[in-house]
C-alpha positions as CSV (number, residue, x, y, z in Angstrom):
1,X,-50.5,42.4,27.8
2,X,-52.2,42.1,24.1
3,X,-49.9,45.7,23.1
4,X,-47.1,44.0,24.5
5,X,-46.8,41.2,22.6
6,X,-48.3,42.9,19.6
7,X,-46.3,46.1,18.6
8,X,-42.5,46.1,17.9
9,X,-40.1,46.9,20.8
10,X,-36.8,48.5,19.7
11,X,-35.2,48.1,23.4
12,X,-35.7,44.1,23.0
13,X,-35.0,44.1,19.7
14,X,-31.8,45.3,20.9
15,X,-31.6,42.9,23.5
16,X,-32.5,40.2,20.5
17,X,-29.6,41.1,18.7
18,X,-27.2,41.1,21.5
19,X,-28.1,38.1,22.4
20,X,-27.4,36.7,18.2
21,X,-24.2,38.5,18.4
22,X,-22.9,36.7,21.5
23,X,-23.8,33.1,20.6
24,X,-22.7,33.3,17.1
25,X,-19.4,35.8,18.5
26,X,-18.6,33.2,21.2
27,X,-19.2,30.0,19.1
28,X,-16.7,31.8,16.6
29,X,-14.4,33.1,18.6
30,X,-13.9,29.6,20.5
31,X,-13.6,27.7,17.4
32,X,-11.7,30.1,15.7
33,X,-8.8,30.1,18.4
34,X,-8.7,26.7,18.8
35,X,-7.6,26.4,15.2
36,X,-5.3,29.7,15.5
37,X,-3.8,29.2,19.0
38,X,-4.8,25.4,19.9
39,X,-6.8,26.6,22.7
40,X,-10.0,24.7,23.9
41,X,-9.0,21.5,22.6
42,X,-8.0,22.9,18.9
43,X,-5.3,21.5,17.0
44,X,-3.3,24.6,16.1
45,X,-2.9,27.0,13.2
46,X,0.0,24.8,11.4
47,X,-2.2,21.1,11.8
48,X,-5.4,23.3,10.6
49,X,-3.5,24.6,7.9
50,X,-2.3,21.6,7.3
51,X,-5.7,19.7,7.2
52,X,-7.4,22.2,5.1
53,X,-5.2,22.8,2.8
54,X,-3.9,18.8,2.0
55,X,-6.9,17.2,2.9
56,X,-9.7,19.4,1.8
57,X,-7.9,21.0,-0.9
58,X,-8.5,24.8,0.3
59,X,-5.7,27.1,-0.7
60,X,-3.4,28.0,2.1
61,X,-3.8,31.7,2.5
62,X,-7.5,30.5,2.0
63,X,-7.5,28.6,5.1
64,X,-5.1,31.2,7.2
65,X,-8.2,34.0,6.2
66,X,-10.9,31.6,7.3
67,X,-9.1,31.1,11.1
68,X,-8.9,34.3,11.1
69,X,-12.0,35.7,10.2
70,X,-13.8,33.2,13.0
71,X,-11.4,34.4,15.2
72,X,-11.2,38.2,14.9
73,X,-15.2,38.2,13.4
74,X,-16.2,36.5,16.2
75,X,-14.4,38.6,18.8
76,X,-16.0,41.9,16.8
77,X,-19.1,39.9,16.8
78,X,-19.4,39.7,20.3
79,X,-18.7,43.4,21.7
80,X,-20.5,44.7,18.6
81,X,-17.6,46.6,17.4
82,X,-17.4,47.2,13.5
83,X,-20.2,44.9,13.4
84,X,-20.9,45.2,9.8
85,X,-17.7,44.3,8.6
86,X,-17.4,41.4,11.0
87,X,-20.9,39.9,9.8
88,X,-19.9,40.4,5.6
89,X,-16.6,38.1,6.4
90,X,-18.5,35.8,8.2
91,X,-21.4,35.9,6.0
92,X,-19.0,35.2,3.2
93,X,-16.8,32.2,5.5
94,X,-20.3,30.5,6.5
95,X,-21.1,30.6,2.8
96,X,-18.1,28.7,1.4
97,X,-18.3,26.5,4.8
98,X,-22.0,25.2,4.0
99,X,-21.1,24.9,0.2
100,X,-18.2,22.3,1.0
101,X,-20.7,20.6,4.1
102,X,-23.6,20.3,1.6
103,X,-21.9,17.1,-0.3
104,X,-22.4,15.7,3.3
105,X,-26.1,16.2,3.6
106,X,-27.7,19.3,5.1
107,X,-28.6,17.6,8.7
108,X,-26.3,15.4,11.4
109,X,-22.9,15.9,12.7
110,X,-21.1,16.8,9.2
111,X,-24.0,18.4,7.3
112,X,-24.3,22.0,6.5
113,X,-26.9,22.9,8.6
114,X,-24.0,24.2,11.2
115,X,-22.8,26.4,9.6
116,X,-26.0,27.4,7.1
117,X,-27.4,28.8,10.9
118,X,-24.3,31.0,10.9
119,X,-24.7,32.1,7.5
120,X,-28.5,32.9,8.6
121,X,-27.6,34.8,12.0
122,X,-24.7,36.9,10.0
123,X,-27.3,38.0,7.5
124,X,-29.9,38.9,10.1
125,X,-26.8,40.7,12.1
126,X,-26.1,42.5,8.8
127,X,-29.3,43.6,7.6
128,X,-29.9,44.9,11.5
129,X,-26.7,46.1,12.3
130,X,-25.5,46.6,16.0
131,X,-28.2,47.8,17.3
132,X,-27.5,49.8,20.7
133,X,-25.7,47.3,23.0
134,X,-22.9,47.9,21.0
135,X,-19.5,49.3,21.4
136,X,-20.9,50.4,17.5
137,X,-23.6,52.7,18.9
138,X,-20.9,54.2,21.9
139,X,-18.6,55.0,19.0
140,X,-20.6,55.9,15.9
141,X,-23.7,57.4,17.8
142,X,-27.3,57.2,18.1
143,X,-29.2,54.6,15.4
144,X,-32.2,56.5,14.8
145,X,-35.6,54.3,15.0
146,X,-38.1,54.1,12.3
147,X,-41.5,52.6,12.3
């Protein structure tokens, strides 16, 4: 029992990162189309645009990127497909997110912590990649294990 919890297991650090990918992919991907396609009590892509480009003062093809890099990212996110890519434009969205929250405090409901934990989980997905519950590792091949 002392082993187990004492050495490093590559199948559960596997698991680990699944299990990152899907809640950050999810969370993502059901934000990111409510702003995109209204779903799940969004307001749209034209009201988002809207709102973040008026009232927040984002540039408009700024704010059309960001919906769409929660919305595709997250989708890639989740089955673990280009997973790299996925995690450097969320990485960089969850950067510019906490930067603009940060003027509201970094904890409660409009701080930066939100989306600073994003930023955190995209790094860790990043530096780790895939891993092999991954469409990734189907595609690309075997991630070789080093210790």
């Amino acid at each position: 029992m002392f082993k187990i919890l004492m050495r490093n297991n590559y199948s559960l650090i596997s698991v680990s990162l699944l299990l990152l990918r899907l809640v950050i992919g999810i969370i993502l991907f059901i934000v990111g189309s409510g702003k995109v396609f209204g779903w799940f009590g969004g307001y749209g892509l034209q009201a988002t645009v809207q709102y973040f480009s008026t009232k927040a003062g984002f540039a408009v093809p700024l704010v059309y990127l960001s919906c769409f890099t929660e919305l595709i990212g997250g989708l890639l996110l989740t089955i673990g497909l280009f997973t790299r890519p996925a995690a450097i434009a969320v990485l960089i969205n969850m950067t510019v997110a906490t930067v603009t929250m940060l003027p509201n405090g970094f904890l409660g409901p409009s701080g930066a912590s939100y989306p600073f934990t994003f930023l955190v989980i995209a790094i860790t997905i990043l530096i780790s990649g895939p891993m092999n519950l991954s469409i990734d590792h189907l595609l690309f091949g075997e991630q070789k294990n080093t210790q």
